[in-house]
N, C-alpha and C positions, 0 to 999 in steps of 0.2 A: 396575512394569514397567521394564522399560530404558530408558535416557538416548535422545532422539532421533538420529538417525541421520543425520551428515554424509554429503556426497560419493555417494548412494547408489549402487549398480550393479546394475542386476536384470540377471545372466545371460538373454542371451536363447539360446543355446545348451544353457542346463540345462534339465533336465527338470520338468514341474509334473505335480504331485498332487493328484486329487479326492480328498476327505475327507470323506465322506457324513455325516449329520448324527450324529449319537449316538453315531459312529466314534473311536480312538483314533488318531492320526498313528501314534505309535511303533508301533502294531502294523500299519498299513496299510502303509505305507512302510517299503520292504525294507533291509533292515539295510546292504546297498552303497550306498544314498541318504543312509543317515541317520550314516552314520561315515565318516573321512577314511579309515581305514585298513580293509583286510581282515579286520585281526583283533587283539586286545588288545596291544599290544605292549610291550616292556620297555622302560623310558624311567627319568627321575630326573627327581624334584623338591625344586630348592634352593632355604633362606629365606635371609633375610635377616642372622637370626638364627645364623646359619653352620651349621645342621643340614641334611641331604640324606637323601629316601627314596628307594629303589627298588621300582618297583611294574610293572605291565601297563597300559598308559594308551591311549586312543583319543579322538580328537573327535568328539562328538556334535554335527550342525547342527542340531539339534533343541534348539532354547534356545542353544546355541555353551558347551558346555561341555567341561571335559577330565577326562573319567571315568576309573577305575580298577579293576579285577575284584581283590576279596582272595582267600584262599585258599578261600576255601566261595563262589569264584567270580560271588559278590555285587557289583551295578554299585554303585560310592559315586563321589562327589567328595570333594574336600579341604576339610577345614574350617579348616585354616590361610590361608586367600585373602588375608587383609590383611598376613601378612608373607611370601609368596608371592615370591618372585626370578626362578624362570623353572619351566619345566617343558620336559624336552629328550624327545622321542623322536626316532629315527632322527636324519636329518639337520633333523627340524624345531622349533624351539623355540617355546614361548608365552610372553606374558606377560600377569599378570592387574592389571584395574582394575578398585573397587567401582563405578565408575559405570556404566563400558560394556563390564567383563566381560575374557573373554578376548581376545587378538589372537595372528593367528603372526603372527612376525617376518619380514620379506621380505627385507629388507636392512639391516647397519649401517653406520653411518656415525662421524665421529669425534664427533659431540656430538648425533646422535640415533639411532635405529633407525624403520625403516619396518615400519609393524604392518597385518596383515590381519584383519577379522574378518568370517570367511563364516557363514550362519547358513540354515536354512530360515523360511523367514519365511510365515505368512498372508497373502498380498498381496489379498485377495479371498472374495468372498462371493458366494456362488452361490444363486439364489430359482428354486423352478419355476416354468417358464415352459407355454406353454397346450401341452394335450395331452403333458406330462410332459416334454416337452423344459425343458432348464435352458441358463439364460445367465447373461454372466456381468453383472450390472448396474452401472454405474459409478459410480452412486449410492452402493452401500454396499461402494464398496475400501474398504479401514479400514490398510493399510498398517505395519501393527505387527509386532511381532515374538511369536510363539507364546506363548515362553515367557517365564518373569520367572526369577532367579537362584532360587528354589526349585528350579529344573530340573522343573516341573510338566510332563514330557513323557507321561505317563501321563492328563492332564486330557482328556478327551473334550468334542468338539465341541458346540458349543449347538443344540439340536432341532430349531430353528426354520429351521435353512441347511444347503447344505454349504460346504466350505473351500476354496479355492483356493492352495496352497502351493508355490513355486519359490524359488530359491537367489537371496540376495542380500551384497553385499555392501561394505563400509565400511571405510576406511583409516584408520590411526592413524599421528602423530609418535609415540615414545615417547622421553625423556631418560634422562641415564644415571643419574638415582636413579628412575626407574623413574614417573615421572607422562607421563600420557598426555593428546594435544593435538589436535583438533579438526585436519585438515591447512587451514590459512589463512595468507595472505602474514601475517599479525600474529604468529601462533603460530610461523612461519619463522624473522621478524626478532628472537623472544624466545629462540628457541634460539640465532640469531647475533647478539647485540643489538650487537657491533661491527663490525657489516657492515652495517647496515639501508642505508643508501647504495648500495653496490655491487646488495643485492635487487632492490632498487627500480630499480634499474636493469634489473636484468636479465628481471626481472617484466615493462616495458616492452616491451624488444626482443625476449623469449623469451614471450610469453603463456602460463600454465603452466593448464591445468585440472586443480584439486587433487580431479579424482574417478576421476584417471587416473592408476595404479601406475607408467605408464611417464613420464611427465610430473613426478611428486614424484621421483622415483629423479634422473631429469635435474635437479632442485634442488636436493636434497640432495647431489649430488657435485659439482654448483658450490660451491654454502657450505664443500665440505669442503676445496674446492683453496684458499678467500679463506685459511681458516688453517693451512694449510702455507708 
């Protein structure tokens, strides 16, 4: 399954999905819920290795992947992921980690980029309750994420519940060879590790909560001003 999940943010704004028991997600939840974009779109994906493809890419919150339709209009991912450099549609670009998968990128900076990874997630497990009314028990949140990097978004729910599913999501440092970092004042001071002082400082007078995009952004463009 996927790496645990810093910083988390459960959308309270987005929308949540029953998932009756023996249900598939991807076929219950309407295709504007389950992809960032309207419709397959033309993008590129560069390695490392300095070759580049062009293909029709979308993201899938459903596991957080970045699919591609080939010519017989077949949904695939990329089996190159570990020399993976970025992947560009429109104006938005991803970047992939085997641990914790995709991120788009929100913002860069001179010695990091600020990475977003939205996902639909099972937040929740639904038991019927008397006379067929169901709730939701808080006993068995399980708080995971659906899918594992198979992209098993076609696995149908287990019999015995149904699903509780809403939009969540989790922030990433990314460096400029492309490793990805937990956002924590440690993992801050190792991207500027000759600043840790001034951080530290500024961590003080500035109290930053790193589960908040607007809060990392205001960090990271401090650390960028220390090396200018």
């Amino acid at each position: 399954m996927l790496a645990a999940w810093p910083c988390l943010v459960l959308a309270q704004d987005r929308k949540i999905f029953k998932i009756k028991a023996g249900e598939y997600p991807d076929k219950v939840i309407p295709y504007a819920d389950r992809y960032q974009f309207a419709q397959f779109t033309t993008g590129k994906a560069e390695f490392f290795d300095g070759r580049s493809s062009q293909a029709r890419f979308n993201y899938n919150f459903i596991g957080g992947h970045v699919l591609f339709v080939d010519l017989k209009l077949d949904t695939l991912e990329l089996i190159d992921k570990a020399i993976l450099k970025s992947i560009t549609v429109g104006d938005k670009q991803y970047r992939f980690d085997k641990r914790f998968g995709y991120c788009e990128v929100v913002s860069n900076y001179g010695r990091a980029s600020l990475g977003k990874r939205e996902v639909l997630a099972r937040i929740g497990t639904e038991k019927g309750g008397p006379y067929g009314i169901s709730y939701t028990a808080s006993s068995v949140t399980t708080y995971r994420s659906y899918s594992s990097d198979q992209a098993a978004t076609t696995k149908k729910l287990n019999a015995n519940a149904e699903g509780v599913f809403s939009y969540r999501t989790a922030y990433y440092l990314i460096d400029n060879n492309n490793r990805f970092y937990m956002p924590t004042a440690g993992s801050v001071k190792k991207l500027y590790p000759a600043y840790k002082k001034q951080i530290e400082l500024y961590l003080k007078e500035n109290p930053v909560d790193f589960g908040k995009v607007q809060d990392l952004a205001r960090l990271l463009a401090y650390c960028d001003v220390l090396t200018n």
